[in-house]
C-alpha positions as CSV (number, residue, x, y, z in Angstrom):
1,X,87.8,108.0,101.2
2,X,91.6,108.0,100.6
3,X,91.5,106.0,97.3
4,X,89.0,108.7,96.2
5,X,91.5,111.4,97.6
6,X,94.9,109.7,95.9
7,X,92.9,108.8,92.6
8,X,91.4,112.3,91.9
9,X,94.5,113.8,92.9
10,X,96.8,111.8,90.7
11,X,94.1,112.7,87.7
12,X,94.7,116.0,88.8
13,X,98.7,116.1,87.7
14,X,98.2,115.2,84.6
15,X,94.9,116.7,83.5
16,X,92.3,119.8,84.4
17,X,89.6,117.6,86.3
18,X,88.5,114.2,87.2
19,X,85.0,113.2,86.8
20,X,83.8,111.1,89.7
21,X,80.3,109.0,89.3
22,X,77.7,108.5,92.1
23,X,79.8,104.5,93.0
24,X,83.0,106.5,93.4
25,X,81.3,109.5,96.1
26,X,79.7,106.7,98.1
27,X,82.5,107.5,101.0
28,X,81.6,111.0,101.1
29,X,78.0,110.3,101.0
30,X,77.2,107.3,102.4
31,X,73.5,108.5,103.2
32,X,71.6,107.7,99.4
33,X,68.7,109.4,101.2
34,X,70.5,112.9,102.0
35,X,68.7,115.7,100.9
36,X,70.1,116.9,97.3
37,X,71.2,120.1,99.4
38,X,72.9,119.1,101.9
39,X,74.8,116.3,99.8
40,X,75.6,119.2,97.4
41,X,76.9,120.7,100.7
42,X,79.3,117.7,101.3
43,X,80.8,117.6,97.9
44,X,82.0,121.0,97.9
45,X,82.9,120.6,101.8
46,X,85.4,117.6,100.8
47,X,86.7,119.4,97.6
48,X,87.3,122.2,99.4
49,X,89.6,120.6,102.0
50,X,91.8,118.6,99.4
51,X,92.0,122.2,97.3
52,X,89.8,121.7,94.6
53,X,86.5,122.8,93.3
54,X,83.3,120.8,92.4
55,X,81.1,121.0,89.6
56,X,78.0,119.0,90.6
57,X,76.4,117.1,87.3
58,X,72.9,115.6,87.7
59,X,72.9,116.2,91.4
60,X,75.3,113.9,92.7
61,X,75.8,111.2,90.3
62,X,78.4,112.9,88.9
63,X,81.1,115.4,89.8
64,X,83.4,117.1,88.3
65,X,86.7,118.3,90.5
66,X,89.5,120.4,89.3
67,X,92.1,122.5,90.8
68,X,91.1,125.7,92.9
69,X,91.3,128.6,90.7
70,X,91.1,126.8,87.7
71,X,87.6,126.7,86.3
């Protein structure tokens, strides 16, 4: 989860969001079989504790984080 952490915020310094695909969220769903809900539910959980927001792009494959405040 840290490599996620450190690689989306570095992308974060230099641009307005990082899109992360379904191989690259594995750590914060590690359950495939989690109800589309409640893995929407962790995406926004863990962007929300590192300060960002999430944009959720065919539900869970891909997700787009950016700065709080700034989408």
């Amino acid at each position: 989860m840290e490599d996620l952490i450190r690689r989306v915020r570095d992308h974060l310094e230099v641009a307005k969001s990082y899109t992360a695909h379904e191989i690259e969220l594995i750590p914060i769903l590690p359950n495939e079989k989690m109800h589309r809900e409640r893995r929407a539910q962790a995406v926004h959980a863990f962007a929300k504790e590192n300060g960002w927001s999430a944009l959720i792009l065919d539900p869970s494959v891909r997700v787009t984080f950016s700065k709080l405040g700034s989408t």
